[in-house]
Short mmCIF file of the C-alpha atoms (twelve columns), coordinates in Angstrom:
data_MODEL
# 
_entry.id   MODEL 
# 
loop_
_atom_site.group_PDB 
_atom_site.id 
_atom_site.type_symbol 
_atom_site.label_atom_id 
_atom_site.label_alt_id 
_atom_site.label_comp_id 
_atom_site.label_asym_id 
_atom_site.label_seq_id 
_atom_site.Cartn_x 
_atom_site.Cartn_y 
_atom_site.Cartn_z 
_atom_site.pdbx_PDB_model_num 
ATOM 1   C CA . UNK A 1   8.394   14.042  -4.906  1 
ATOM 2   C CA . UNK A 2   6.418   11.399  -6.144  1 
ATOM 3   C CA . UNK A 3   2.942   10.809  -4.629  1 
ATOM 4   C CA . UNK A 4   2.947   11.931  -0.949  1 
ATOM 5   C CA . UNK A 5   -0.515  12.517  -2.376  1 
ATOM 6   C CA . UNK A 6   -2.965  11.001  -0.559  1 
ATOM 7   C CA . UNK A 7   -5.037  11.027  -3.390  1 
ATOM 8   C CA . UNK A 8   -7.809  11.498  -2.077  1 
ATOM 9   C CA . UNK A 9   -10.635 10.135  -4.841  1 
ATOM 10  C CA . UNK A 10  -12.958 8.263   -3.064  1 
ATOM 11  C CA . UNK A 11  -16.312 10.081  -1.509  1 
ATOM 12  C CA . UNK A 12  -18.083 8.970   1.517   1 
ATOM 13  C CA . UNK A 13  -20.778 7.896   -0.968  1 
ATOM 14  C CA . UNK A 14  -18.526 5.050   -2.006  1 
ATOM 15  C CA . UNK A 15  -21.450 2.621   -2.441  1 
ATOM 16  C CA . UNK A 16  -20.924 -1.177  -3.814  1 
ATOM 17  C CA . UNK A 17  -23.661 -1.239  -6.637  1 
ATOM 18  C CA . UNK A 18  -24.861 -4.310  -7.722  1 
ATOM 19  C CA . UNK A 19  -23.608 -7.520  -5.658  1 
ATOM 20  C CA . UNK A 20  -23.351 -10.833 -6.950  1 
ATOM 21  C CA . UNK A 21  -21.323 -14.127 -6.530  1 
ATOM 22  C CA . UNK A 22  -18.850 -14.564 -8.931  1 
ATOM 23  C CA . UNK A 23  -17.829 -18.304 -9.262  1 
ATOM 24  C CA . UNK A 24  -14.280 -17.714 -9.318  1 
ATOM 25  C CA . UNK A 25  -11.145 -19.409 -7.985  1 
ATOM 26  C CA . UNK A 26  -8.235  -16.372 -8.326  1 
ATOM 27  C CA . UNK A 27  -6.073  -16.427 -5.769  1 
ATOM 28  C CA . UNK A 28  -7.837  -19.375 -3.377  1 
ATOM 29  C CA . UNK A 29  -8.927  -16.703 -1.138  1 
ATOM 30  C CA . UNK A 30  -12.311 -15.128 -0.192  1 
ATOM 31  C CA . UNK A 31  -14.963 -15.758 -2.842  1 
ATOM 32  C CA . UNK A 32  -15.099 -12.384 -4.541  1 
ATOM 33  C CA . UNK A 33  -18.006 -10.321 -5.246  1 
ATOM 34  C CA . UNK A 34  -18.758 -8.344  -8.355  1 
ATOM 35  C CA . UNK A 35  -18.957 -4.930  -7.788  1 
ATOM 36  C CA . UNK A 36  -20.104 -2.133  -10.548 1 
ATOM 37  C CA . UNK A 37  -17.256 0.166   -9.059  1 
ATOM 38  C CA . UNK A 38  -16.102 1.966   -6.206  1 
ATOM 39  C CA . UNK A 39  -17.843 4.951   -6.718  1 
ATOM 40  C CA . UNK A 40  -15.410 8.171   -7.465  1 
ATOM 41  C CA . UNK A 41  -15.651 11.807  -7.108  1 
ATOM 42  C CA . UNK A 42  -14.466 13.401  -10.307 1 
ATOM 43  C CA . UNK A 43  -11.039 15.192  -10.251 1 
ATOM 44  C CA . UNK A 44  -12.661 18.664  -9.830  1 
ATOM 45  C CA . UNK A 45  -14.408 17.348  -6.151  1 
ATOM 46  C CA . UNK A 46  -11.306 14.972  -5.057  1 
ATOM 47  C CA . UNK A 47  -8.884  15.809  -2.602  1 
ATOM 48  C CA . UNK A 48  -5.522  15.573  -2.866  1 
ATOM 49  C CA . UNK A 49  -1.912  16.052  -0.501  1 
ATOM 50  C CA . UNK A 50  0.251   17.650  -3.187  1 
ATOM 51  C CA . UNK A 51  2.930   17.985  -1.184  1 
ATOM 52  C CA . UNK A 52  4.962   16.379  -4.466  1 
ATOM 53  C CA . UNK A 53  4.291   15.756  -7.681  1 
ATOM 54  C CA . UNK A 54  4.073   12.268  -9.045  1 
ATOM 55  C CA . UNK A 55  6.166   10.344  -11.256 1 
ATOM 56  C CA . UNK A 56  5.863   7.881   -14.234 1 
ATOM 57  C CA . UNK A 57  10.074  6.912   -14.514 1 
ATOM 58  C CA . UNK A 58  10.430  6.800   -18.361 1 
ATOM 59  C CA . UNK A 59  7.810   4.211   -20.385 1 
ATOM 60  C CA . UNK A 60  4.803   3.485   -17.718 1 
ATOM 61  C CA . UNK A 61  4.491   -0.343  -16.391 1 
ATOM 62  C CA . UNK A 62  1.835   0.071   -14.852 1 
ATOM 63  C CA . UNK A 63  -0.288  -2.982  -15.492 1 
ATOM 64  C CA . UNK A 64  -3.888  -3.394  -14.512 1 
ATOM 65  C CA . UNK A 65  -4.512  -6.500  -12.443 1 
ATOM 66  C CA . UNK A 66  -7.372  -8.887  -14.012 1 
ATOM 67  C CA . UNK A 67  -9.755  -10.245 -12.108 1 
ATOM 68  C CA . UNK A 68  -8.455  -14.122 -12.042 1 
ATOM 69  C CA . UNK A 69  -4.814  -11.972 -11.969 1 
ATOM 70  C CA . UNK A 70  -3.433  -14.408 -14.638 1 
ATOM 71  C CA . UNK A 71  -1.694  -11.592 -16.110 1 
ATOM 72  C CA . UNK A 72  0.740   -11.434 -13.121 1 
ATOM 73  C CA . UNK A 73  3.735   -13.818 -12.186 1 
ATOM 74  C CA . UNK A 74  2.090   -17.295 -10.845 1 
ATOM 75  C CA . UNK A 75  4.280   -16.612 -7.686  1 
ATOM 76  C CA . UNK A 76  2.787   -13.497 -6.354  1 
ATOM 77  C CA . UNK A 77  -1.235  -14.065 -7.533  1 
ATOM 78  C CA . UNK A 78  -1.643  -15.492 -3.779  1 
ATOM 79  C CA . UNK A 79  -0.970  -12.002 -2.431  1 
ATOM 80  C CA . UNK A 80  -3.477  -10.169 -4.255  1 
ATOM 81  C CA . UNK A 81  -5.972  -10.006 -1.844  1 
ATOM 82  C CA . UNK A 82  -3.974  -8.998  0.706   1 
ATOM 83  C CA . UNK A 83  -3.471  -5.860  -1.085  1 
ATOM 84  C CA . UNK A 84  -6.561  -3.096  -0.342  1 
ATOM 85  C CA . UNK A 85  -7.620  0.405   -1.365  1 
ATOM 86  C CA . UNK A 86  -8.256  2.569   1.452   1 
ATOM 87  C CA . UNK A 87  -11.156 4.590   1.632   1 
ATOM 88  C CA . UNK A 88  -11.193 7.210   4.259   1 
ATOM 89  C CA . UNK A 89  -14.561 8.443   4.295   1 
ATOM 90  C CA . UNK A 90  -15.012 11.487  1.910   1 
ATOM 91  C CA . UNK A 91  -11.166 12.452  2.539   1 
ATOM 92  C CA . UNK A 92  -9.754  10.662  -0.276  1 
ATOM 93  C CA . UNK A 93  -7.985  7.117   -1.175  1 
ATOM 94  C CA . UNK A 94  -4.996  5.275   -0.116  1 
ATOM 95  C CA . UNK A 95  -3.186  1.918   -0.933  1 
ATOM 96  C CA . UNK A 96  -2.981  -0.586  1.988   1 
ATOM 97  C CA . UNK A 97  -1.196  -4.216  2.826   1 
ATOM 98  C CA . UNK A 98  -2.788  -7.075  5.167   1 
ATOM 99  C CA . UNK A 99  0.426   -7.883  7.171   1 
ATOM 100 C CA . UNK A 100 -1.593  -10.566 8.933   1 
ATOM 101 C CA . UNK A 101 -3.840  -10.791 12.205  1 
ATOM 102 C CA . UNK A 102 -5.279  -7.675  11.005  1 
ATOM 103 C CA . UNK A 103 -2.460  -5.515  10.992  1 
ATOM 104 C CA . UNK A 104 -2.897  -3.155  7.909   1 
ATOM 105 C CA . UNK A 105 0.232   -1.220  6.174   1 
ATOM 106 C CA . UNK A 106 0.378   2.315   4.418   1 
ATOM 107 C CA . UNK A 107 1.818   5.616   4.439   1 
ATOM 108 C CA . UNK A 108 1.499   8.111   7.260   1 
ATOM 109 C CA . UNK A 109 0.333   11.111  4.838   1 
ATOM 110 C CA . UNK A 110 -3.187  9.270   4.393   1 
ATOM 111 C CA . UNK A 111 -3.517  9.693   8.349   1 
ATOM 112 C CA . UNK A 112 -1.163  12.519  9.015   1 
ATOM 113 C CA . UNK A 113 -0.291  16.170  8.552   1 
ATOM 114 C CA . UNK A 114 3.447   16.887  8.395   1 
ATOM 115 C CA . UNK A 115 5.547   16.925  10.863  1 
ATOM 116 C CA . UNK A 116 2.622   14.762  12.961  1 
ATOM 117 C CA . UNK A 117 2.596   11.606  14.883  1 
ATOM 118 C CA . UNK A 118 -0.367  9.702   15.875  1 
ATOM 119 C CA . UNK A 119 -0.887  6.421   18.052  1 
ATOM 120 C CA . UNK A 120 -4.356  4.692   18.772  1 
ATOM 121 C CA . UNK A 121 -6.436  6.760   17.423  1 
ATOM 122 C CA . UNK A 122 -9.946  5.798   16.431  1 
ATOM 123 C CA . UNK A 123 -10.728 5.672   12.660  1 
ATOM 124 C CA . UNK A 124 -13.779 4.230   12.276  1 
ATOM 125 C CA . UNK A 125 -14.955 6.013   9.084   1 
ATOM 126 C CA . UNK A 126 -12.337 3.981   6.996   1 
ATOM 127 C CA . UNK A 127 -12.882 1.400   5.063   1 
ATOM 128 C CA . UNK A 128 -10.816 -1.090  3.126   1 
ATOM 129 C CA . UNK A 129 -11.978 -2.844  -0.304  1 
ATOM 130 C CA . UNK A 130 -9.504  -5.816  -0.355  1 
ATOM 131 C CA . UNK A 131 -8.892  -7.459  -3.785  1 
ATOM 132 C CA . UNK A 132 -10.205 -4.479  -5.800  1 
ATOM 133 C CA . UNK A 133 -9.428  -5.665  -9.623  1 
ATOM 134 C CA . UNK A 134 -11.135 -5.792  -13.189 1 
ATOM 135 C CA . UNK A 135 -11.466 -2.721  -15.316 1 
ATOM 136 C CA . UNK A 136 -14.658 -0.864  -15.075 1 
ATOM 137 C CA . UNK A 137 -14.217 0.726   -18.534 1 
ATOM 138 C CA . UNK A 138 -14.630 -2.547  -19.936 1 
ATOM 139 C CA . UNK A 139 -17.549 -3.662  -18.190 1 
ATOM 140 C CA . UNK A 140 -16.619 -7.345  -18.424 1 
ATOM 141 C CA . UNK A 141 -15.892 -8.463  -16.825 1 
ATOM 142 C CA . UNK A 142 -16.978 -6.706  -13.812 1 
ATOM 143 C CA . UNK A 143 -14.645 -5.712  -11.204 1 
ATOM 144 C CA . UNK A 144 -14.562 -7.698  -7.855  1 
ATOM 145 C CA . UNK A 145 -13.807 -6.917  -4.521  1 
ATOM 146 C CA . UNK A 146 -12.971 -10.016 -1.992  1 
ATOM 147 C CA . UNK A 147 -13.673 -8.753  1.357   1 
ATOM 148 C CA . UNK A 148 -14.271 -5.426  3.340   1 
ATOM 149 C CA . UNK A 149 -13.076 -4.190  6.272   1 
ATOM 150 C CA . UNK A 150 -13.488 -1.284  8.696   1 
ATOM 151 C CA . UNK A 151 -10.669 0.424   10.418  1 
ATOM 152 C CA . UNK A 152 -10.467 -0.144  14.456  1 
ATOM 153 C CA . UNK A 153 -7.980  1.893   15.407  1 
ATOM 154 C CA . UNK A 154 -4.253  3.492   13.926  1 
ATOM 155 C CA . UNK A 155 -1.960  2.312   16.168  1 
ATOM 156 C CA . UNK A 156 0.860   4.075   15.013  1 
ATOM 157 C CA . UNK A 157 1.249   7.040   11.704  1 
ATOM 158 C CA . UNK A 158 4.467   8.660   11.225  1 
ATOM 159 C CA . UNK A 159 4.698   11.838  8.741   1 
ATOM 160 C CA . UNK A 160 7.824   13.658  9.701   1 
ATOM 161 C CA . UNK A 161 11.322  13.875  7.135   1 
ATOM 162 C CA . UNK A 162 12.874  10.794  8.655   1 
ATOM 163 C CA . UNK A 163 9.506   8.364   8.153   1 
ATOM 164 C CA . UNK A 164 6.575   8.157   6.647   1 
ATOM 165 C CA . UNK A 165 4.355   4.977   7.680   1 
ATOM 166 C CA . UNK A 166 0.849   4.270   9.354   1 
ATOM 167 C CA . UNK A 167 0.022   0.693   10.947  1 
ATOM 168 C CA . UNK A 168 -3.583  0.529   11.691  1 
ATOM 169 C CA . UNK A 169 -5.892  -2.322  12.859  1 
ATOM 170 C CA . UNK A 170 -9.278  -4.050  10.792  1 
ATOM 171 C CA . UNK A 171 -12.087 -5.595  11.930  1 
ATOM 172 C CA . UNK A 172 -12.949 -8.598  9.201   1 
ATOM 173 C CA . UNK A 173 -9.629  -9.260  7.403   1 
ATOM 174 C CA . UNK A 174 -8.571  -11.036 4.494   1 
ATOM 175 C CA . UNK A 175 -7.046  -14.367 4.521   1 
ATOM 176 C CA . UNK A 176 -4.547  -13.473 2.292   1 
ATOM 177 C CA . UNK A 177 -1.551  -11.665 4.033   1 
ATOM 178 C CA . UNK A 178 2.093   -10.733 2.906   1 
ATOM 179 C CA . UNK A 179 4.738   -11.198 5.306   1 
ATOM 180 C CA . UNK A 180 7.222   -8.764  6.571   1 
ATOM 181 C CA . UNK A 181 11.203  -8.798  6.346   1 
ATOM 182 C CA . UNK A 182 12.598  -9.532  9.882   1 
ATOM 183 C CA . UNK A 183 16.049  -8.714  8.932   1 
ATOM 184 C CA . UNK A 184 18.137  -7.007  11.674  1 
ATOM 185 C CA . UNK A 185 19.505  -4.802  8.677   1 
ATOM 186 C CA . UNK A 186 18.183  -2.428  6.033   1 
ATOM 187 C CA . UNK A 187 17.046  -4.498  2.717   1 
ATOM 188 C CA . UNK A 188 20.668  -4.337  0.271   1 
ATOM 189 C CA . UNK A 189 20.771  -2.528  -2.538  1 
ATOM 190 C CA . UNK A 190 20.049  -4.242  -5.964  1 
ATOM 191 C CA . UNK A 191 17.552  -5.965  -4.550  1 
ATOM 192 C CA . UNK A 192 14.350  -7.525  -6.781  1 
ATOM 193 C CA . UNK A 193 11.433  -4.962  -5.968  1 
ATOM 194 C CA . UNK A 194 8.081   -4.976  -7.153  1 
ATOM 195 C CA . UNK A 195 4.725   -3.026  -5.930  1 
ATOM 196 C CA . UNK A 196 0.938   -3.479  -6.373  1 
ATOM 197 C CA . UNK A 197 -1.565  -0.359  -5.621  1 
ATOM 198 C CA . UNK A 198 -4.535  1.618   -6.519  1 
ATOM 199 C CA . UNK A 199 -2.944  4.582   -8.479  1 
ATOM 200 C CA . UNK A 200 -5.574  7.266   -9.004  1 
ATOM 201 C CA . UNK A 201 -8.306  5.295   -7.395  1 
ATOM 202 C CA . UNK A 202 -8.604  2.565   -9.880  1 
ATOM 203 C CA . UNK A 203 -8.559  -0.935  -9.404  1 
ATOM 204 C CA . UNK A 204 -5.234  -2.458  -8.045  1 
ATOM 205 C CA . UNK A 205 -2.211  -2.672  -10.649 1 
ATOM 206 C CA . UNK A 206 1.276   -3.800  -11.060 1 
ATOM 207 C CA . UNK A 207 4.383   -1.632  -11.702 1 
ATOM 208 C CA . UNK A 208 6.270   -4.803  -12.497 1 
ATOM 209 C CA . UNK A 209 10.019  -4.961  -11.558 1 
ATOM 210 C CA . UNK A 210 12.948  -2.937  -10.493 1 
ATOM 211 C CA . UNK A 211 16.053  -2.786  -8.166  1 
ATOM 212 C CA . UNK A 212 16.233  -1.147  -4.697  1 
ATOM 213 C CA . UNK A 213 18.828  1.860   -5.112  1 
ATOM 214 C CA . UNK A 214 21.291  3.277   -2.757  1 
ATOM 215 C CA . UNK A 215 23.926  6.547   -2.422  1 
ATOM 216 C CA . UNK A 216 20.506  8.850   -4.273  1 
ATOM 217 C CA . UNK A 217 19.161  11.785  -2.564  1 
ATOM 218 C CA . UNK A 218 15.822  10.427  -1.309  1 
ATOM 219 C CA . UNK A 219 14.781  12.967  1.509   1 
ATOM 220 C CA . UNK A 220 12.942  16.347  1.443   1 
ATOM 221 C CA . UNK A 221 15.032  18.728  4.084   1 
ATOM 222 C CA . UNK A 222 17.793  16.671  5.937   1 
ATOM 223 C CA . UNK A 223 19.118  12.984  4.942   1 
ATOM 224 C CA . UNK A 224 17.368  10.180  6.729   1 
ATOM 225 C CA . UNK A 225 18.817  6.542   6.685   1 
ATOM 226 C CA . UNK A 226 14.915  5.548   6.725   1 
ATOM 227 C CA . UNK A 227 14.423  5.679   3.232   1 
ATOM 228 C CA . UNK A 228 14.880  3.861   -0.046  1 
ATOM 229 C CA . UNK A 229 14.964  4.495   -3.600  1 
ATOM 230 C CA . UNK A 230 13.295  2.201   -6.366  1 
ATOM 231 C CA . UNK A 231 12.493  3.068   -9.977  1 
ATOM 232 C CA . UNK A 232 8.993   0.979   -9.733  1 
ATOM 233 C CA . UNK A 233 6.276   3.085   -11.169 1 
ATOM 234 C CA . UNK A 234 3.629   4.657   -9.616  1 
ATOM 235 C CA . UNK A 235 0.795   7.593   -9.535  1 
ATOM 236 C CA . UNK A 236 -1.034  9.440   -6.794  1 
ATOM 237 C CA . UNK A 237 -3.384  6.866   -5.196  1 
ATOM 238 C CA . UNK A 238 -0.511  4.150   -5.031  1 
ATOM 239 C CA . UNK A 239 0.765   5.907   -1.644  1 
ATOM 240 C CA . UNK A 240 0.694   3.512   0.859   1 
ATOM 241 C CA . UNK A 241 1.606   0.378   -1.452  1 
ATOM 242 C CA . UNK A 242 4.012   -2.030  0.400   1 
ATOM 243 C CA . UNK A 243 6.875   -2.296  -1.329  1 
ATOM 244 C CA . UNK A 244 8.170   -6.197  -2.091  1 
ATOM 245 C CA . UNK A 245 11.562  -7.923  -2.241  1 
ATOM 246 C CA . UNK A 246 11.101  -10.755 -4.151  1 
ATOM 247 C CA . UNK A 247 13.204  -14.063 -3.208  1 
ATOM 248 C CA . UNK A 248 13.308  -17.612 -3.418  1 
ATOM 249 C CA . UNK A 249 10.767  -18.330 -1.040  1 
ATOM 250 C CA . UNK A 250 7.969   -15.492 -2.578  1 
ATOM 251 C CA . UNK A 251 7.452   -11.706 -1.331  1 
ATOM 252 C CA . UNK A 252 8.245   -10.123 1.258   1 
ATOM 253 C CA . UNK A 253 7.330   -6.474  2.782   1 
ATOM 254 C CA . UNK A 254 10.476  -4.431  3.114   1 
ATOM 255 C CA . UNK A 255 8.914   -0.752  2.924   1 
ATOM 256 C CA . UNK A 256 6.017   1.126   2.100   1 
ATOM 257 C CA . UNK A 257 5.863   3.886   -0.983  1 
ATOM 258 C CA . UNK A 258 5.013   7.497   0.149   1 
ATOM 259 C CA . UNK A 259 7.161   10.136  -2.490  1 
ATOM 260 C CA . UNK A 260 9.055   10.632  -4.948  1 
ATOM 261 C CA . UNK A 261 12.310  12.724  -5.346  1 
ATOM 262 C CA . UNK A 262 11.985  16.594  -6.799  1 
ATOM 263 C CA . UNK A 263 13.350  16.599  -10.367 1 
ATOM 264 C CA . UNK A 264 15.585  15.716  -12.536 1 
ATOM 265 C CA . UNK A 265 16.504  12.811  -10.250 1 
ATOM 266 C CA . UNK A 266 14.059  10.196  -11.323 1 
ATOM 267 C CA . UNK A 267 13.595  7.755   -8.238  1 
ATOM 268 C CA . UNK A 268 10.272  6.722   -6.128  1 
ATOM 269 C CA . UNK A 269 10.672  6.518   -2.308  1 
ATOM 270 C CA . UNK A 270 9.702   4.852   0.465   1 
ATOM 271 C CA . UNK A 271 10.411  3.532   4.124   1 
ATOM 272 C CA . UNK A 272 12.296  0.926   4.912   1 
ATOM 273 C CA . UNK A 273 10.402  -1.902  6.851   1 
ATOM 274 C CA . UNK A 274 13.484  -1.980  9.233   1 
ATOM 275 C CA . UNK A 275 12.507  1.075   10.695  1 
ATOM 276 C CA . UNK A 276 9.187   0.772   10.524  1 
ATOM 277 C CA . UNK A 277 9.574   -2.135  12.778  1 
ATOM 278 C CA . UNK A 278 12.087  -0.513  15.371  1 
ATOM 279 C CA . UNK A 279 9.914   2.988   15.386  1 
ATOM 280 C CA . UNK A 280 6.940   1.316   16.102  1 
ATOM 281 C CA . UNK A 281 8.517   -1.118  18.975  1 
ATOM 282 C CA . UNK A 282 10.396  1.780   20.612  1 
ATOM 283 C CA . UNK A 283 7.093   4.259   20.249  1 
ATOM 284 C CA . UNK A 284 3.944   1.646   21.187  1 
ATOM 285 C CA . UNK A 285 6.098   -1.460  22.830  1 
ATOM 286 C CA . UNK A 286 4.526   -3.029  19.686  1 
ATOM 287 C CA . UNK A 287 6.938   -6.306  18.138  1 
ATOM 288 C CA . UNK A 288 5.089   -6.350  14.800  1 
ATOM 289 C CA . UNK A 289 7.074   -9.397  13.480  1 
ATOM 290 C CA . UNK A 290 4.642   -11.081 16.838  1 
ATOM 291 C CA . UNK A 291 1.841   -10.021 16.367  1 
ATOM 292 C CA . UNK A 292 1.644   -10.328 12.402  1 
ATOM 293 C CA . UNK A 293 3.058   -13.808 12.647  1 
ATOM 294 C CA . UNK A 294 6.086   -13.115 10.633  1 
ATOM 295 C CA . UNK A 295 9.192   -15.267 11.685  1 
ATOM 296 C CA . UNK A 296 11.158  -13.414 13.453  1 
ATOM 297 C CA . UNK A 297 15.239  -14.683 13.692  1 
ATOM 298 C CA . UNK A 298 15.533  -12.690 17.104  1 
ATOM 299 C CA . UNK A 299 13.339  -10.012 18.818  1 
ATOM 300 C CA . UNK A 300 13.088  -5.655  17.981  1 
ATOM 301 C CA . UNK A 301 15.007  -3.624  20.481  1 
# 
């Protein structure tokens, strides 16, 4: 499957070299700083959770994100600092979403061994880098990084066949945020999908498009109605990326990318937001459409 690989590529060196302002407007959000990079291990020292192999599906979309993002849609540039990488000490990297309030979305794998469930746990040796984008390789211009913030505690991280999800609280959060879907259903089937990330540690990119998918084998052991299929691209790194339906009225979170399905059958995977909200009510008493702000038509039970 496609990257339950936590990916883990960045050290606990991961120093930001060189601060400056950058007089920049992208996104209307934090005033970004220019960083020299995010410091890396090199692929012989990294980590990794190769539980499944990754995926490109076909021609790779990947897209790197520039720094003023003007090479992504005008309608989702205001979420691109809500979107983080996850640096977990000298364990490795993860992609993460600000839901709002300070609520942070990934996968479970970056927190969790198989088969293991955690809930409020401390975590204070990870750190988020929030707007990470702008190729290093290039050197200009410099990559940026909008804000940084320091885990608090995981309130909740799921890696078991039915789920895989971690919700985990920030101190110093962006201002940028992506809403959740509140549905009291499972997101349908053909629906718009798009996801942004951090594959293999680098700065954030963009699969581009593709449709939600239903009726595909999606699970590792036993079938779990938790999951959805997508044909978005990603690499190790991008677990943890929220996945987004997009709609009239913008983006919203409807699950969060942690695999991929074994060969031949060429699908990503991830959890659907619906059950990430009604696991983590019925396990913590947590409403997550409350206490991210998200609009809920009628209360979790």
């Amino acid at each position: 499957m496609k990257d339950m690989n936590r990916s883990r590529s960045l050290s606990s060196s991961s120093a930001l070299a060189g601060l400056a302002l950058l007089a920049l407007s992208a996104c209307g959000q934090q005033s970004p700083v220019t960083v020299e990079a995010l410091q890396m291990p090199t692929s012989a020292t990294a980590g990794s959770f190769e539980y499944h192999a990754s995926k490109i599906i076909g021609a790779n979309s990947l897209t790197p994100v520039r720094v003023d993002g003007s090479n992504v849609d005008a309608g989702l540039r205001q979420y691109l600092d809500a979107f983080g990488i996850v640096a977990m000490g000298n364990s490795g990297s993860c992609s993460g979403t600000h839901l709002g309030n300070g609520y942070v979305l990934t996968a479970g794998h970056c927190f969790a061994d198989m088969g293991q469930i955690l809930k409020n746990q401390a975590c204070g040796t990870t750190k988020v880098y929030w707007g990470y984008r702008g190729s290093p390789a290039t050197g200009s211009p410099k990559p940026v990084v909008t804000a940084t913030s320091t885990c608090t505690k995981i309130l909740y991280a799921e890696l078991t066949e039915a789920r895989d999800f971690a919700i985990f609280q920030v101190s110093n959060p962006p201002k940028a945020k992506v809403g959740i879907a509140v549905e009291a259903a499972r997101t349908a089937a053909n629906t718009k999908l798009t996801i942004f990330g951090y594959p293999q540690g680098r700065p954030l990119e963009w699969s581009q498009y593709c449709a939600l998918k239903r009726n595909t084998v999606i699970t590792y052991q036993t079938p779990s109605a938790a999951r959805m299929a997508y044909q978005c691209d990603t690499e190790p790194g991008n677990s943890g990326s929220s996945v987004l339906a997009i709609g009239a009225n913008g983006a919203k979170v409807v699950g969060v990318h942690d695999a991929a399905t074994p060969d031949p059958i060429q699908y990503n995977i991830g959890t659907y937001m619906f059950d990430m909200r009604q696991t983590l009510f019925k396990q913590t008493g947590v409403n997550l459409d409350q206490v991210t702000g998200a609009n809920a038509p009628s209360p979790i039970r």
